[in-house]
N, C-alpha and C positions, 0 to 999 in steps of 0.2 A: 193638245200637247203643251207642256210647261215653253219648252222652245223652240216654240211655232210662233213664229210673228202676224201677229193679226193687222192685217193693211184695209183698212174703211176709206173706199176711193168710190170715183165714178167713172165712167170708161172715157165719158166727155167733160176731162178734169186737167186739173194737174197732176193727179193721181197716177197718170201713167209715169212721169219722174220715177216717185215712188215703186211704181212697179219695176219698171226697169233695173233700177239699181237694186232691187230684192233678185232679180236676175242675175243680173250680175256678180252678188255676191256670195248665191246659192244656194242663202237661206231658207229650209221650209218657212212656206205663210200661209196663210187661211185669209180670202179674201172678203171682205162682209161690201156690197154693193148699193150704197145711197141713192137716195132720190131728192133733187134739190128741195122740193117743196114738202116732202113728208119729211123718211126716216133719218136727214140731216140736222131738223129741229127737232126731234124730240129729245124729253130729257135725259133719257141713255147716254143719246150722244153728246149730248151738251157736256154733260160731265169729262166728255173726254175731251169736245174740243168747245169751248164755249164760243166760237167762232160760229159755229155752224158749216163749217165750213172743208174738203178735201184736200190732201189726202192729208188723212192721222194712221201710226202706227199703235202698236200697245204692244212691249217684248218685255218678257219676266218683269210685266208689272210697272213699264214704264211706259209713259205716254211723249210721243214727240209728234211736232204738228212743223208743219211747214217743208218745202220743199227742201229749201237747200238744208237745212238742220238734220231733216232724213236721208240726206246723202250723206251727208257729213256723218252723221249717228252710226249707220250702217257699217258707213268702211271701220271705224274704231269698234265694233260690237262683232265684225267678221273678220279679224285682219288676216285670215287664210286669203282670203279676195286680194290682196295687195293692191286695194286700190285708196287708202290713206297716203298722205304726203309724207313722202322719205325727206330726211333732215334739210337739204338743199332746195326742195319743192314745195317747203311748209308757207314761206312767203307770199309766193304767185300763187300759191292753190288758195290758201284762203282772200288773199285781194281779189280775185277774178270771180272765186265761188260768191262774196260777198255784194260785190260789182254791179253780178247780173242778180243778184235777188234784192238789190236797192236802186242804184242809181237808172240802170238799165233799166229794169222794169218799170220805175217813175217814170224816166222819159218815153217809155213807148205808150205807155196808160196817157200818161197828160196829150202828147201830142198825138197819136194816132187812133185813141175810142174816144178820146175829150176834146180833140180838134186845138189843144189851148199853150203856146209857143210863148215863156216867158222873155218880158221884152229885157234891156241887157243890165237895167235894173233889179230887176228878180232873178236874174239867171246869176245873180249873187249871192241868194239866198235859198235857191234850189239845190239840191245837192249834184244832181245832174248836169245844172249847167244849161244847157240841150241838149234836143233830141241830137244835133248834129255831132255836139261834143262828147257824145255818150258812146256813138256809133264810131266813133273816129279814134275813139281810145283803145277798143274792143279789138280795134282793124288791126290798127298797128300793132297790138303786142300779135294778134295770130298770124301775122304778117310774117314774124319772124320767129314762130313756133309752131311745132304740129298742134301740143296742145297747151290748155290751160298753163298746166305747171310746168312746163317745159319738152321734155320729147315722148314723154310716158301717158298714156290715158291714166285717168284717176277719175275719183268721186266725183271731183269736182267737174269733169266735163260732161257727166251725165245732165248735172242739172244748167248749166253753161250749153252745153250741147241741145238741151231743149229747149229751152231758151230761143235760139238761134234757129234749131229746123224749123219751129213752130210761129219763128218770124219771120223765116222766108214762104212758109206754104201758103201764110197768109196775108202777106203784103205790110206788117208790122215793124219790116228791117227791110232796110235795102239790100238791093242782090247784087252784093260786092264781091265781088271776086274772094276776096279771103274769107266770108261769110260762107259762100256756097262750098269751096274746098271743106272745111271744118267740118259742116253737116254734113259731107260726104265722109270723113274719116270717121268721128265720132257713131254716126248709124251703120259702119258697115260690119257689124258686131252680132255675134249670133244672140247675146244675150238681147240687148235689141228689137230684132225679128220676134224673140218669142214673146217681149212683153208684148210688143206693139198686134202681134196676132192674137192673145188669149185680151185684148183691151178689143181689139177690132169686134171678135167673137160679140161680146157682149151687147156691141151698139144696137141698138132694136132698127127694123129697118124703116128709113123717113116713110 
């Protein structure tokens, strides 16, 4: 179908983002399911994502790659979803959406799968800062919002919101009190459940 979104993910990815927010938004998709060491390098795919890499979309002929890019893509490609940023929420939805797909994720990669804590020299020239700095920034704004952009779920907490479960389940983010409320609001979602089921479905068993 012309406007059927094709979503090339893996069920042990980032690709459930992707999924989810194609949930959410209601969009038909056609799932195509990678394998890290085969059908993500070949040249088919490369063309799409020279990365090698999950999750890439393809809709009427456009390709976008990255998480937060495909939540962002989506809500402006579905605006029935209402979940782009209304004039007031344009601000915090893209600082926060940007946030956690830069500075966040630097600091949890360096400091917690690389072990490597810049001393107060480099934390000049990190964007991050620190791991501590990064995490205390995050607190505070949820501290005194339900979500990202303020009282409304949007795109952007889907992938803020993954972000976060996926660093409490696995030890990546500390279990701060504002942390753990958030991943409770943002998963209690039926769109959700169903990606997280038809992603579950797929995992082959250990």
């Amino acid at each position: 179908m012309a406007d059927e979104v094709i979503l090339y993910t893996n069920p042990q990815s980032r690709g459930r983002i992707a999924r989810w927010m194609l949930e959410e938004v209601g969009a038909p998709y056609h799932v195509e399911v990678l394998d890290y060491d085969g059908s993500m390098k070949t040249p088919a795919y490369l063309k799409i994502n020279p990365m090698g890499k999950v999750p890439a979309i393809v809709y009427r002929d456009q390709v976008v790659t990255e998480g937060a890019a495909i939540c962002a893509y989506l809500a402006e490609a579905f605006p029935q979803a209402e979940l782009a940023p209304r004039p007031g929420e344009r601000a915090s939805y893209y600082r926060w959406l940007f946030f956690a797909a830069g500075p966040l994720e630097a600091a949890i990669t360096d400091f917690k799968t690389f072990g490597l804590e810049p001393d107060a020299q480099k934390q000049k020239m990190v964007g991050y800062g620190s791991y501590t700095a990064a995490l205390d920034s995050l607190a505070a704004w949820l501290r005194e919002h339900t979500f990202v952009a303020g009282e409304r779920f949007t795109a952007a907490d889907v992938y803020v919101g993954s972000q976060v479960n996926w660093g409490l389940q696995f030890g990546t983010i500390e279990k701060r009190t504002e942390f753990i409320d958030y991943a409770q609001r943002v998963t209690d979602r039926d769109a959700y459940r169903r990606a997280m089921a038809k992603d579950d479905a797929l995992v082959e068993p250990a």
